[in-house]
C-alpha positions in Angstrom: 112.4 90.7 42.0 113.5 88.6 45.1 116.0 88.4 46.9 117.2 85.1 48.9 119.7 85.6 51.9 121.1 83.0 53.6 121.7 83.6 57.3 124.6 81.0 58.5 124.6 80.5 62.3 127.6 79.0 63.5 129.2 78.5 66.9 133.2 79.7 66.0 136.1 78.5 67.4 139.3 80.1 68.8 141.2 78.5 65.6 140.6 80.8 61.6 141.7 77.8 59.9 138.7 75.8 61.9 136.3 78.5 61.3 137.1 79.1 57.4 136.3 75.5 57.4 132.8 76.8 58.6 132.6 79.3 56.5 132.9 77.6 53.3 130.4 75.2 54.0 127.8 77.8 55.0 129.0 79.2 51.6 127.9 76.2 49.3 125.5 75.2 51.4 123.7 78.8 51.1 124.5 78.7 47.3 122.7 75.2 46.6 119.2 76.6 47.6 119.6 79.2 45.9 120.9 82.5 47.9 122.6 85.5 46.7 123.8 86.9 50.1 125.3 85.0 52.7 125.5 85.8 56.4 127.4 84.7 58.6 128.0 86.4 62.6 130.5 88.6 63.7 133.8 87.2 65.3 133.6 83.9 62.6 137.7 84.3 62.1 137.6 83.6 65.6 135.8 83.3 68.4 135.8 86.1 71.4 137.4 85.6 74.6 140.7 84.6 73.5 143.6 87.2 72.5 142.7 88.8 69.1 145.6 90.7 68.4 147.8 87.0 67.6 144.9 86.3 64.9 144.6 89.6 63.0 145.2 89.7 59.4 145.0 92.5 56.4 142.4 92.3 54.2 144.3 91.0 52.0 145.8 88.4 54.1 145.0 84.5 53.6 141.7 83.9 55.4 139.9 87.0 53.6 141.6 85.7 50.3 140.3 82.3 51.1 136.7 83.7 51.7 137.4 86.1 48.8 137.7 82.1 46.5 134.8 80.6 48.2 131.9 83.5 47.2 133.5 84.3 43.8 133.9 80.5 43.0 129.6 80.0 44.3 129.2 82.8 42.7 127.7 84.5 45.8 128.3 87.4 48.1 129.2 87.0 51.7 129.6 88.8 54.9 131.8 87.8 57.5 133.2 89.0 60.8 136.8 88.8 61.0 139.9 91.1 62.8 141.9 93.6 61.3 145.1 95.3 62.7 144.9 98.6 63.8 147.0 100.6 66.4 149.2 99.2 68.5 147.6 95.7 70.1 144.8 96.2 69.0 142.4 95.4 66.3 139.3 96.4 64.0 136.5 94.3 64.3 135.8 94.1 60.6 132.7 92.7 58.1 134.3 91.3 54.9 132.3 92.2 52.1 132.7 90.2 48.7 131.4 88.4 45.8 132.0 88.7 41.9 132.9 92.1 41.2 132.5 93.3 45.2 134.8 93.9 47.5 134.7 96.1 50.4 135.1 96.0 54.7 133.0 97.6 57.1 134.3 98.4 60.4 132.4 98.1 63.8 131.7 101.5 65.0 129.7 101.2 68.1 132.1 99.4 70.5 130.7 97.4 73.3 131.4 99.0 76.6 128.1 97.6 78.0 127.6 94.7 80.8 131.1 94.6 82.2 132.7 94.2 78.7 135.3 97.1 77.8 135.1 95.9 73.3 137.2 99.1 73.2 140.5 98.0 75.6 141.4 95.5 72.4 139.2 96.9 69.4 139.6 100.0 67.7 136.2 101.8 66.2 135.4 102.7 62.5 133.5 105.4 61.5 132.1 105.6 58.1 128.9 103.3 57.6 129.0 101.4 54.2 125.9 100.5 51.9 127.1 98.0 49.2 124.6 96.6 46.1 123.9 93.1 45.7 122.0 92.3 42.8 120.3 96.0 42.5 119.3 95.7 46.3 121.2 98.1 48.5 122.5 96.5 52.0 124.0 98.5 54.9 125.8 96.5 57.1 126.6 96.9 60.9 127.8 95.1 63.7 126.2 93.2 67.0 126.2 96.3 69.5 125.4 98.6 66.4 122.0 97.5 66.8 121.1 99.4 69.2 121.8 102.7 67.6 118.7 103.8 65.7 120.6 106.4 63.8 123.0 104.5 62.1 119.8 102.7 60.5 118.4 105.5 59.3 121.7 106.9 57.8 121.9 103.5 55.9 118.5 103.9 54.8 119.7 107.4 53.4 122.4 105.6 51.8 120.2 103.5 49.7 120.2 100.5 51.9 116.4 98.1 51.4 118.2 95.8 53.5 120.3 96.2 56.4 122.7 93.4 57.7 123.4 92.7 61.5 126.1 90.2 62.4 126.2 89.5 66.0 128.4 87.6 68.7 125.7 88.6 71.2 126.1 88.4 75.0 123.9 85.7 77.0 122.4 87.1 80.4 118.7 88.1 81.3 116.6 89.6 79.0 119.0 89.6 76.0 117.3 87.2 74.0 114.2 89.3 73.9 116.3 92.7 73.8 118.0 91.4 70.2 114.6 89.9 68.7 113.1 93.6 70.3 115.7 95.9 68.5 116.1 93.9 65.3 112.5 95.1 64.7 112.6 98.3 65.9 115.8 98.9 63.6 113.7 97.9 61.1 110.7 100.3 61.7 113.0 103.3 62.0 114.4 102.7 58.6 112.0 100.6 56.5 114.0 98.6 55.7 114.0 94.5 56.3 116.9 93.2 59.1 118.6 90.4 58.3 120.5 89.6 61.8 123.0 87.0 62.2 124.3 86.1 65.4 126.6 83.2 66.7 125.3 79.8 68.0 124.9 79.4 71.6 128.3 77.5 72.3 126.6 75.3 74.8 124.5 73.8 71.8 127.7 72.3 70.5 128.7 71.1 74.1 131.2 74.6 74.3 132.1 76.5 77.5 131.8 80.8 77.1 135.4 81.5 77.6 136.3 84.4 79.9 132.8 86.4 80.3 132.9 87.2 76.7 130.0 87.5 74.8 129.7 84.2 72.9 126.7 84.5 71.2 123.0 83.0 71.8 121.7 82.3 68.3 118.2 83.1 67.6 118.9 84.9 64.1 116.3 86.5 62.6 115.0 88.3 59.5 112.8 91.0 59.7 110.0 93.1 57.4 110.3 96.8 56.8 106.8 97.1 58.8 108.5 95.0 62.3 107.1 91.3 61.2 109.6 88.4 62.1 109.8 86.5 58.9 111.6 83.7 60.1 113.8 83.1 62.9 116.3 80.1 64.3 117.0 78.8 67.7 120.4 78.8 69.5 121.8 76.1 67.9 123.8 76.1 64.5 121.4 76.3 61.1 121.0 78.1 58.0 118.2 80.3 57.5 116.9 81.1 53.9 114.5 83.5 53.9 113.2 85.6 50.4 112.7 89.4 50.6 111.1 91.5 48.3 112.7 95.3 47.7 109.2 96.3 46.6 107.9 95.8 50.1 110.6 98.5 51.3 108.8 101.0 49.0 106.0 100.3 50.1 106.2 100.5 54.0 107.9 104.0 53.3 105.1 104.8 51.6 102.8 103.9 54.5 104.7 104.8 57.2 107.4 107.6 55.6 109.2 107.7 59.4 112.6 108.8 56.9 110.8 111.7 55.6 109.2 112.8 58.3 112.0 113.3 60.2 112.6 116.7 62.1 116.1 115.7 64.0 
């Protein structure tokens, strides 16, 4: 049995109310051809390079109850960066997780502390992966800088994840178009399982300006096969990709290339 994933690349704003806007069209957009897991990137409450701390809401606050309406009422499940409180001024940067009868958060683990950026002065790390099901398919989820952790792939894997979800805000500079296409596949040939990466737009498709050196994204999301193939892919500017996947390939490539079970660290 198939699966279709909808992968919704949007350039976010500093304003929730703006982005839920976003959100819920990607939603029914994504639902009218057909998908049953809807992307979208990390940071879609709001933007980076603004104060986060003024925007943070509880899981249970209005914008994840809004997005909580939106996926029951298409009957879909979504992920979907937002900000959490956590100590002090600073937040979790959090994927949403819900649909009909799902409900659950994942929070980023890997804080980026890379390129001049210091994630962890304002953002507060998680530490417990999470592997949800979506119609009998199990997805781990992670989060832009998680990527390039090969280990927290494999330990999805070992939770049960056939597909693993990357939501991105990534940063622009040299090379860093071909270092996310690079490790999206190489995530996905240490777990065997297919990559379904998400990232924000490229703000300067939408005539934006990168605010304050943060990492505002540069498109180009992706879906990947358990065996490294790029199924399909988008540019930098804002688009929905809907790309099928088949669980049964997972099996498969495992058997081939068992890289889980032959593990000796």
């Amino acid at each position: 049995m198939r699966v279709r994933i909808a992968l919704a690349q949007i350039a976010a704003t500093p304003e929730p109310t703006a982005n839920l806007h976003l959100v819920r069209e990607a939603v029914a957009s994504a639902a009218l051809r057909g998908a049953s897991l809807v992307v979208l990137p990390e940071a879609t409450m709001c933007c980076f390079g603004v104060p986060l701390h003024p925007v943070a809401e509880p899981l249970d606050g209005p914008w994840a109850t809004a997005v909580r309406k939106a996926a029951v009422e298409a009957g879909v499940t979504v992920v979907v960066g937002m900000f959490t409180p956590a100590d002090g001024t600073r937040v979790r940067n959090t994927l949403l997780v819900t649909g009909p009868g799902l409900d659950a958060a994942y929070d980023k683990i890997h804080l980026f502390d890379a390129y001049g950026f210091t994630e962890s002065r304002t953002v507060a790390a998680g530490d417990e992966p999470l592997v949800v099901t979506v119609d009998g398919v199990g997805v781990g989820v992670s989060t832009c800088y998680d990527i390039r952790f090969p280990g927290l792939y494999q330990a999805l894997a070992d939770r049960g994840a056939q597909v693993s979800v990357v939501a991105a805000s990534w940063g622009a500079g040299p090379g860093k178009v071909e270092q996310w296409q690079v490790l999206a596949r190489a995530r996905a040939l240490d777990s065997t399982t297919f990559v379904a990466a998400c990232g924000q737009a490229d703000p300067a498709s939408v005539g934006a300006a990168p605010r304050g050196g943060a990492p505002s994204g540069i498109g180009c999301s992706l879906v990947v096969s358990p065996l490294g193939e790029v199924l399909d892919s988008l540019g930098d500017a804002p688009g929905l990709l809907v790309v099928d996947v088949d669980p049964d390939e997972v099996a498969t490539a495992r058997a081939a290339v068992p890289v889980l079970a032959n593990r000796r660290f």
